[in-house]
N, C-alpha and C positions, 0 to 999 in steps of 0.2 A: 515338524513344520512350526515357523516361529508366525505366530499373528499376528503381531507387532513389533515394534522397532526393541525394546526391552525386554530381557526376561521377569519370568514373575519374581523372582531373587526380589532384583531391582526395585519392583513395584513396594513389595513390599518392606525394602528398608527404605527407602524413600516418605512411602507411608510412617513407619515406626519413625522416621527424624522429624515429620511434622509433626508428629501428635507431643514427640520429644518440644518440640521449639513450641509449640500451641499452648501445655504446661508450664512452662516459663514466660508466659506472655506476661501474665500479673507479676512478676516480681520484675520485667523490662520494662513496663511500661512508664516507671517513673525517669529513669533513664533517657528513655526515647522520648519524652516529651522535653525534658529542659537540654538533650544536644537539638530539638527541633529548635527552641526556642532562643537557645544562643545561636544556631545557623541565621533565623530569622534574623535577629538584632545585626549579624553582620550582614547582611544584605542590601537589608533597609534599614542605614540607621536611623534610630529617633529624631533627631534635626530636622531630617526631610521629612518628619509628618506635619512638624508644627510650623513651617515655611511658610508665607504666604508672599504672593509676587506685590511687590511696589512697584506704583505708576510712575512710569519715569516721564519727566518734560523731555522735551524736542532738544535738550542740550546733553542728554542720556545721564543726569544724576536727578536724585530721587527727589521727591517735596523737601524744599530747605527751609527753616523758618528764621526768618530774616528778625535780628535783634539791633537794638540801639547800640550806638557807642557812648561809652559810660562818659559822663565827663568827670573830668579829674580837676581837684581843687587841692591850693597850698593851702594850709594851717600853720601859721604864723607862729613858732617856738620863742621859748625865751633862753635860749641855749647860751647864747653867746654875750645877752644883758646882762647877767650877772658875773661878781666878783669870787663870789661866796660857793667856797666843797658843796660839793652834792650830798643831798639828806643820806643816802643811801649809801652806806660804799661794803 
C-alpha cells in the first residue's frame, strides 16, 4: 500500500538534490545577484527613474523662454582704401 503519491526512493533523492543545490547556494549566490540586477536594469531602465513630467501650456509644448533678437551692426573695413600688399601674406 502506497500512502502517498511518491515512493520513498523519490523522497529521498529529491531530499539528497536539495541539500546538494542548498551547498552550492554560497558559491550561486554572486551569480544570482548580478543576472537579478542586469534583468532589473533591462526592465527598468535608468532614464525612467530620473524623468520628471514638464508642465506643458495649452499649446502642448513645454515652458519656452523667450530671447531678444540680437541686432547686427556693420564695421566699416578699410579693405578696399588702400593701394598697398597686405602686411601679411
Amino acid at each position: 500500500m502506497k500512502s502517498g503519491r511518491y515512493s520513498i526512493a523519490t523522497y529521498i533523492i529529491l531530499g539528497l538534490a536539495l541539500i546538494g543545490v542548498a551547498s552550492m547556494a554560497s558559491q550561486l549566490i554572486i551569480p544570482i545577484v548580478v543576472f537579478g540586477v542586469i534583468f532589473l536594469l533591462l526592465k527598468y531602465p535608468p532614464n525612467k527613474w530620473g524623468k520628471r513630467k514638464t508642465t506643458t501650456t495649452r499649446f502642448g509644448k513645454g515652458k519656452e523662454r523667450r530671447t531678444r533678437d540680437a541686432t547686427f551692426r556693420v564695421i566699416n573695413g578699410n579693405k578696399g582704401n588702400s593701394d598697398e600688399p597686405p602686411k601679411y601674406h
